[in-house]
Every structure is written in C-alpha cells, then in structure tokens.
C-alpha positions in Angstrom: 73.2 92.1 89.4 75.4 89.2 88.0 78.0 91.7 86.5 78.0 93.4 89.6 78.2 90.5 91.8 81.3 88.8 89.5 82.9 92.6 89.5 82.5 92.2 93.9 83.9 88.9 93.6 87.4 89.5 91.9 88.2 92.1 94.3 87.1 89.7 97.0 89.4 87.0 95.9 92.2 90.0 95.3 92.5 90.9 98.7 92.3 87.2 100.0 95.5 86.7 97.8 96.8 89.6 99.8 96.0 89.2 102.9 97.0 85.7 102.4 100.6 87.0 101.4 100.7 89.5 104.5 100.0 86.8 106.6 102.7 84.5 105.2 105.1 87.5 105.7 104.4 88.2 109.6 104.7 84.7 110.3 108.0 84.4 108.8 108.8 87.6 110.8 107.5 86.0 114.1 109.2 82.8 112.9 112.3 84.9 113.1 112.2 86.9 116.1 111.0 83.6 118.4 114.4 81.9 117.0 116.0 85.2 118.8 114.8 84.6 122.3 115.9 82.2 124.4 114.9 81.2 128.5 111.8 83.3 128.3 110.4 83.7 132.1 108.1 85.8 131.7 106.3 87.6 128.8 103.4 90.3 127.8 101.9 92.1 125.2 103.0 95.5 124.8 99.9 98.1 126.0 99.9 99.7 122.6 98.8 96.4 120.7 95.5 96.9 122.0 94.3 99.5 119.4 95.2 96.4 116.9 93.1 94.1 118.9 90.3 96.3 118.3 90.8 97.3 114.9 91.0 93.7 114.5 87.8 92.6 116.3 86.1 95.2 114.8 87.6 94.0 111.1 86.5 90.7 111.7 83.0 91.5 113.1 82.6 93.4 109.7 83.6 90.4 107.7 81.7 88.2 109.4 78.1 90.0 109.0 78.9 90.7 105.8 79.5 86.9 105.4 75.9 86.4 106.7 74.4 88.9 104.8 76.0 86.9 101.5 74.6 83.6 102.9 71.2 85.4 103.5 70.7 86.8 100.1 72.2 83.1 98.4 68.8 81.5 100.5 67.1 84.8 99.3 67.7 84.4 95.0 67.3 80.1 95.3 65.2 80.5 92.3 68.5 82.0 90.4 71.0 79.7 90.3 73.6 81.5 88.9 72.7 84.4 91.6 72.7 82.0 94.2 76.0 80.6 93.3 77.8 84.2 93.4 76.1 84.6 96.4 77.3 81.6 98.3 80.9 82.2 96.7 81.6 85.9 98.2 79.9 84.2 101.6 82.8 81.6 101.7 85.1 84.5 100.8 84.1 86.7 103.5 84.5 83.9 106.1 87.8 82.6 104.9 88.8 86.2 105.2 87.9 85.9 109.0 89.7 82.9 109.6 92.9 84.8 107.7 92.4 87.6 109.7 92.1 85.7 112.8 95.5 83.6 111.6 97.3 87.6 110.8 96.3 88.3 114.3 98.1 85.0 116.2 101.5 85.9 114.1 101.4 89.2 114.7 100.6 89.1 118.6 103.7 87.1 118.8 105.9 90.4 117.4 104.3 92.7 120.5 105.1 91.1 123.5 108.1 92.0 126.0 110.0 88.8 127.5 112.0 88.6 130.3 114.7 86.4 130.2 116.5 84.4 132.9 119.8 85.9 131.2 118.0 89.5 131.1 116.0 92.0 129.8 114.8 91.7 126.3 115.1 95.0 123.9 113.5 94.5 120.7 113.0 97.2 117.8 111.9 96.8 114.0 114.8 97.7 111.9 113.2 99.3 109.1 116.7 99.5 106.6 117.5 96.0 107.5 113.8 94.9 107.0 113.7 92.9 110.4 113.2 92.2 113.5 116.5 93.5 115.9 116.8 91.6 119.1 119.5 93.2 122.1 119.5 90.9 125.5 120.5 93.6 128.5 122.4 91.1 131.3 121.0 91.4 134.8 124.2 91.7 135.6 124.3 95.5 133.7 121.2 96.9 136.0 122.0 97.8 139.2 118.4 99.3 140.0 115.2 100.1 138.9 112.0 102.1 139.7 108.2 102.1 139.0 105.6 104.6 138.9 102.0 103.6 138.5 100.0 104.8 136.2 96.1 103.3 136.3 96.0 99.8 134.7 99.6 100.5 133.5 103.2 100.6 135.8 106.3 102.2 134.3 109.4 100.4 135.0 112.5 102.1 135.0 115.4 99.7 134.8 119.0 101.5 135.4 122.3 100.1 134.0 126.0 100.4 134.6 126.3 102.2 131.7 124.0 104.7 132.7 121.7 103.9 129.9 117.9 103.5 131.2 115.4 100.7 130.1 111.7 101.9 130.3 109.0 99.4 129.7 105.3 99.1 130.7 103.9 96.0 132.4 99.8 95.5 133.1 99.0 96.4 136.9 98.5 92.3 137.6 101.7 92.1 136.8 103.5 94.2 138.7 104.2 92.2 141.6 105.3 89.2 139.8 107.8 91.6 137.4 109.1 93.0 140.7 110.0 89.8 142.2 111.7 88.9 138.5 113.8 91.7 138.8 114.5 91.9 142.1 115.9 88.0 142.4 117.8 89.1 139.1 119.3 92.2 139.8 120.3 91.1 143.6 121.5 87.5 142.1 123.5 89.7 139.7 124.9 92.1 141.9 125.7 90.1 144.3 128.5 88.2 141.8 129.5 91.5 140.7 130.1 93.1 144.1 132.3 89.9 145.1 133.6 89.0 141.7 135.4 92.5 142.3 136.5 91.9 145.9 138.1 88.6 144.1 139.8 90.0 141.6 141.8 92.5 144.4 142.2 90.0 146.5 144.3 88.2 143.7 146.0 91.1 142.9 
C-alpha cells in the first residue's frame, strides 16, 4: 500500500505543478485583456461558459470527496504512521487542488464575458497565431440599428453598422431590457451627432 500510495502521490503533486502553471497563465491572459477595456457599463458572461461552470463544479465536487475519502482512510490506518501520513498528504493535495481549481475558475470567467462600453460595443476573439487575447471597440456612432429575437432564457441581438457589417451577441433574458435601453440611448445619442454633424458640414460648405 505504501509504494502505491507514494506512486499516487507524485502524480498528485505533478498535476498540482500543472494546474498551478495553467492558472498563472489565464490570469496573465485575463490580466491582459482587462488592461484592453475601458468605461465598461455593462457586462455578462457569455451563455456558452456554462458548460465550464459545470465541468468545473463537477471537477471540484470530485476533488473534494476524494479529499474526504483521503482524510477518512488517514483516521482509518492511525495505527500506521507512515500510512497515515501518505494519507493525510494526498488529502491536503486534493483540497489545495480545489482551491486552484476554484482560483482557474475566477481568471478564466473574467475571459468570457461581453462588455458594453460607454464608447461602444466590445468584440473580442482569441488570436490563436498571435497567442492572445484581440480586443476591437465598435463606436455607437457605427450602428445605426439593431434587432432582437428571443430565444427562451436567451435574446439574440443583432446590432447593424454603417459599414454594413452585423454584430450578433447573446444577452440572458433579465437582461434584455436593461441592454435595450444601453443601446437605444447609444445609438440615438450617436445618431443624432451624426445626422447633424452632416447637416453642419453642408451648411459650411
């Protein structure tokens, strides 16, 4: 059992070392983006992060009973102390592995939200031959419309631009009013100085 348990506890402490690494890397990547945005209104996390708020519930649930289970069988084997040490070792392991994950979690949250800006709209993609977080502000000034279409506990907005490029982005259905009135106030604010920044211009001319 000792080999066994020293065999279980190397690998333990090798994929603490690198998780610990991941998690230093997402952080400097949300580090990184956050020093991107600017004037943040508004923000939420992006509907697909929920299938990694799952997996990572359901990752740290795992850890942690396996964490008790350690503990358990350390107050099991008391009469072995060398046992009973092992024991108690991969239980501190398993729970620092929670805490880690829990840590991994917070900085990677951070990388799948949407912001609204008071400048504008907020387009951000992973640039996988750069290696980094991309970051492309969309004035209110370049949409001239928008529209929604619900979708259960999701609403699809459609934002479209000048350019004749559209925007689509998904926004939780509590949300939606508060979006609405974001964009609204925006785009009319927006339009408004465009419309008679125009009629200014031709007048001078």
């Amino acid at each position: 059992m000792v080999d066994a348990l020293e065999v279980a506890l190397i690998a333990l402490k090798a994929v603490s070392f690198l998780l610990a690494s991941l998690t230093a890397l997402v952080w400097g990547f949300s580090v990184a983006l956050r020093k991107k945005l600017s004037d943040i209104l508004l923000h939420w996390e992006k509907p697909h992060f929920g299938v990694w708020t799952a997996g990572f519930f359901l990752g740290g649930l795992a850890l942690l009973s396996a964490g008790m289970v350690s503990y358990a069988f350390a107050i099991k084997y008391h009469a072995q102390p060398e046992v009973t040490q092992l024991w108690r070792t991969l239980s501190l392991l398993f729970f620092g592995l929670v805490i880690l994950l829990g840590v991994l979690y917070a900085g990677l949250r951070y990388q799948f939200v949407q912001p609204l800006s008071e400048r504008g709209f907020y387009q951000i993609y992973f640039d996988w031959g750069r290696f980094a977080w991309e970051v492309e502000l969309i004035p209110w000034e370049k949409v001239y419309d928008y529209f929604t279409q619900s979708d259960g506990v999701l609403v699809t907005f459609t934002l479209l631009l000048r350019d004749r490029r559209k925007l689509v982005f998904s926004v939780p259905q509590h949300l939606r009013e508060v979006v609405e009135r974001v964009v609204d106030f925006s785009t009319d604010k927006y339009g408004l100085l465009h419309m008679y920044g125009k009629r200014i211009a031709r007048s001078r001319e």
